[in-house]
C-alpha positions in Angstrom: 49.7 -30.4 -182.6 51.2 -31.0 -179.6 53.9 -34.2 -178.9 53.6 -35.3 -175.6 56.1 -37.4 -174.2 54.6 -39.8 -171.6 54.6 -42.9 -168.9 52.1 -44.3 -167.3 53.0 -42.8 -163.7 51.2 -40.3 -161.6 53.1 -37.9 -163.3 52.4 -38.8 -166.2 49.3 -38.5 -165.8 48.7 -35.0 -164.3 49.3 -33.6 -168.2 47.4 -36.5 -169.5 44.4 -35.6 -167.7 45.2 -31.7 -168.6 45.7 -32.6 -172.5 42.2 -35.0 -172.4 40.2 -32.2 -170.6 41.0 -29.6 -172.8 40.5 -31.6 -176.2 43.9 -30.1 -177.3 44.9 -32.2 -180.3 48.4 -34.0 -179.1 50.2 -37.0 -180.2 51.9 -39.4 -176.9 55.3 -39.9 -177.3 55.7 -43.2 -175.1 59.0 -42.8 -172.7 60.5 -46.5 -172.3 62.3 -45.2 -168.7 63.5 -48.3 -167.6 65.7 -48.2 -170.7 67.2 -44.6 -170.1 64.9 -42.5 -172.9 65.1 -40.1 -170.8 68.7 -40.0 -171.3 68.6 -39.2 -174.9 70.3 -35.9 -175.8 67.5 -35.0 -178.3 65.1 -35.5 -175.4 67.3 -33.4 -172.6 67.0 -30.3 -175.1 63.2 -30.5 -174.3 63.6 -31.7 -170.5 67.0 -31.0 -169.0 65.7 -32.6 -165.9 66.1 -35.8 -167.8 62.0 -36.6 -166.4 58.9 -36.6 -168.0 56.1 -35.4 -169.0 57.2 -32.7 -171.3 55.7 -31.1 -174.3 56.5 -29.8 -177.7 53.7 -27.2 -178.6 54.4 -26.8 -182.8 51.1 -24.6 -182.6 51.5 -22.0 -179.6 49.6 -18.5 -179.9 51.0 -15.9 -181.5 52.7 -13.9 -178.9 55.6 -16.7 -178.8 56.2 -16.6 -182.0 56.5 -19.1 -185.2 59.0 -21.5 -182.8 57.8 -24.7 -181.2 57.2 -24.3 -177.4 59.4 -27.2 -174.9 57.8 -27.1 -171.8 58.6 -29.5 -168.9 57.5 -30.5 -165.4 54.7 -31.4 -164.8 53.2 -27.8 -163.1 54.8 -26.0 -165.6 53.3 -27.6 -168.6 49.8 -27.2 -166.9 49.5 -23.7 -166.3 51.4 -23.3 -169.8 48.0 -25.3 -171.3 45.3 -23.7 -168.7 46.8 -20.1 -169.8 46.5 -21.2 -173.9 42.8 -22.3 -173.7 41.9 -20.1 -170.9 40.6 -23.2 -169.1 41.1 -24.6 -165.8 42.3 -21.5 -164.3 41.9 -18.2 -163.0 42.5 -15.8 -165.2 45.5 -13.6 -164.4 43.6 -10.4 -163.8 42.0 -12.3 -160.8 44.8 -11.8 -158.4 43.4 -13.4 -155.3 42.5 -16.5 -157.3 45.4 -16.8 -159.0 47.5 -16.4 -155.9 45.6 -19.1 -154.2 46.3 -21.5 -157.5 49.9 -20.7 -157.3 49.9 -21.4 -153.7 48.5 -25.1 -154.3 50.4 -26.0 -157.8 53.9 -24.9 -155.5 52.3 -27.1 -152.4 51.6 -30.5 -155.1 55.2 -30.2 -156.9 56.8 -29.8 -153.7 55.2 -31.7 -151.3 52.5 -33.9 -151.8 54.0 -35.3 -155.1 57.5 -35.7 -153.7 56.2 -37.6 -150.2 54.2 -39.6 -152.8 56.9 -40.2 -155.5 59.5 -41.4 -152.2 56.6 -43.5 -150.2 56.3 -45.4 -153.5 59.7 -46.1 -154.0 60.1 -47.0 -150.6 56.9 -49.3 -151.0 57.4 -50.8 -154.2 60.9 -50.8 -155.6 63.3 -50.5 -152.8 65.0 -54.0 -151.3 63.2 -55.1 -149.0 66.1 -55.0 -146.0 65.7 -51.0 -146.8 62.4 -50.6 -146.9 61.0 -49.9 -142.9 62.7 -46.6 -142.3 61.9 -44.7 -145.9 58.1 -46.6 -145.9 57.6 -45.2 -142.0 59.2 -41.9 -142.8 57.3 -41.2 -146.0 53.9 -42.7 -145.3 53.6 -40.3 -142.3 54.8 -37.6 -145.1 52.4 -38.4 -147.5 49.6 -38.6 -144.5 50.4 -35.2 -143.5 49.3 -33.6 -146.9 46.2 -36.1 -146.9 45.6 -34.1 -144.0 46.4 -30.5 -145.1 44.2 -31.4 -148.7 41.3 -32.6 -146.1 41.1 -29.6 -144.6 41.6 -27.6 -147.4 38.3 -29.0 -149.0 36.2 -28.8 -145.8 34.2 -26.1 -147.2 34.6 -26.8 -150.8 34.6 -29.3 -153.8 37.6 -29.0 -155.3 40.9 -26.9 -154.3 39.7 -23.6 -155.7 36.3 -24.2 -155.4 35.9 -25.1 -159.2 37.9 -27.7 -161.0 41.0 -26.5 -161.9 44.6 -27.5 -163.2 45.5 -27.8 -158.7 43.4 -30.9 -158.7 44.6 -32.4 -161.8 47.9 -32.3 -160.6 47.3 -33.4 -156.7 44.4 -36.1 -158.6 47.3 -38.5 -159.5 49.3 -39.0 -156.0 45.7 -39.8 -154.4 44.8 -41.8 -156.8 47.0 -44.3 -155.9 46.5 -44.2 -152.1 46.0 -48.2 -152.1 48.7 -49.3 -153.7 51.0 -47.1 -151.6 50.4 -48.5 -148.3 47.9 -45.5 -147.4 44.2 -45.5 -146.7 41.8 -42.7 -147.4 39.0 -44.0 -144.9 40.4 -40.7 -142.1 39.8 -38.6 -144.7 36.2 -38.7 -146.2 36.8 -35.3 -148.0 39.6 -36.6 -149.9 37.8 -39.6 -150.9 34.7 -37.6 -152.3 36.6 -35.2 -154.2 38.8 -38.4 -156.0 35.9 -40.5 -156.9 34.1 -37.0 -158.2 37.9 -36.8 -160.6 37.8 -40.4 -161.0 34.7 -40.4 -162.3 35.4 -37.6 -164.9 35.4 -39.2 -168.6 38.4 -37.1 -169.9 39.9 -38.4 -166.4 39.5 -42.1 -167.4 40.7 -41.4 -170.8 44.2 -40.1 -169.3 44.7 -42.7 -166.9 44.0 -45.7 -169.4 46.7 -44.2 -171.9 49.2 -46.9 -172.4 48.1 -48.2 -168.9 49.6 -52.0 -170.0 53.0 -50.4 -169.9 53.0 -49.4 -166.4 55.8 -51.0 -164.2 53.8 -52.8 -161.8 57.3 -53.3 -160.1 58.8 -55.2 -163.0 61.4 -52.9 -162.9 63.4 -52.5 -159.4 66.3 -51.1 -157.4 68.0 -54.4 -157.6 67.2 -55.2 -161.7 67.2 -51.5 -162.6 70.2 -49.5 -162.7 69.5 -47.2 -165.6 65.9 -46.4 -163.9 66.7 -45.8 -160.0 70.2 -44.8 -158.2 70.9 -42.3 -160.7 73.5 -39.9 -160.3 75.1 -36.5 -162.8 76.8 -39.8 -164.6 73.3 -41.0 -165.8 73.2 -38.1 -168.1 76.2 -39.7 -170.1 75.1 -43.2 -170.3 73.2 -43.3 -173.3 73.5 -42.6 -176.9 70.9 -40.6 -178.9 68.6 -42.9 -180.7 66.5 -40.2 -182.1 63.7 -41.0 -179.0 63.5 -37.3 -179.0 
């Protein structure tokens, strides 16, 4: 079994997808963020980072040992999965291959996701007498990688070719392209290879998981302290309420 502790955000759903695909049995642990869970000491022993998703494999293989198995980030806890099931990924004797995944999971986690993460906050949560600089700055970030991802798949389906754990994780932030202020229509490649993910079952699955608690920009820079302008502080500010 494996607890999975989860929001309904792109990030989020990058291991959901990952955890529906593979059929690994897991139980979702839902993260209330806007209240600080993330906070909780008991869950900071699994994530220092204070962000979800994480995991908590009770049933790893048995090179680690009889010990539960924290992993956290979202990369991180993908290639962990893709290398347990031998799914999703080339294997590690593949050097080439797995080169070229690494290459892509370390572009998503620190650029497209970022550029995505900021554009959104900058579109959806920030006040509004704040918001032209960021939206301008970051929508012409998060265009640029629409851009390096179109050419990538010029001559292929997915990012490697096959379907792998790279377009589970760069799935998410295009997902959303709408709802960010960006349009896919200069980038015909891009929209192909998300409506071919979107349509995926396991896909749909992931994405619907405790979709009525998304934010939906409910929760906002000027009604949300314990969510947004956090600081080393926020790691102090709540109690352990056994979240975790």
């Amino acid at each position: 079994m494996i607890d999975f502790y989860y929001a309904p955000t792109p990030n989020g759903w990058k291991a959901a997808i990952m955890l529906e695909e593979t059929g690994l049995d897991y139980r979702p642990i839902l993260m209330r963020l806007s209240e600080g869970d993330q906070f909780a000491p008991g869950f900071l022993q699994i994530s220092p980072n204070a962000k979800m998703p994480a995991i908590v494999d009770h049933a790893p293989d048995a090179t680690w040992g009889d010990t539960p198995v924290p992993v956290f980030e979202s990369g991180a806890i993908l290639l962990y999965l893709a290398d347990k099931t031998g799914q999703f990924a080339p294997p590690e004797s593949d050097l080439r291959a797995r080169k070229e995944l690494m290459e892509w999971l370390f572009w998503q986690v620190g650029n497209q996701g970022p550029m995505g993460g900021q554009l959104s906050h900058f579109r959806n949560y920030a006040p509004e007498d704040e918001r032209d600089y960021g939206f301008k700055r970051y929508l012409g970030e998060y265009d640029r990688n629409l851009g390096v991802l179109e050419a990538r798949l010029e001559t292929r389906d997915y990012i490697l070719g096959d379907y792998s754990i790279a377009d589970m994780l760069a799935f998410p932030w295009a997902f959303i392209a709408k709802p960010l202020g960006a349009s896919l229509d200069d980038f015909p490649r891009v929209a192909d290879w998300r409506a071919r993910i979107k349509a995926r079952p396991a896909v749909q699955r992931a994405i619907d998981l405790h979709k009525s608690e998304q934010n939906g920009g409910r929760h906002r820079v000027d009604n949300n302290s314990i969510l947004f302008n956090q600081s080393a502080a926020s790691f102090k500010s709540k109690p352990d309420d056994g979240t975790a």
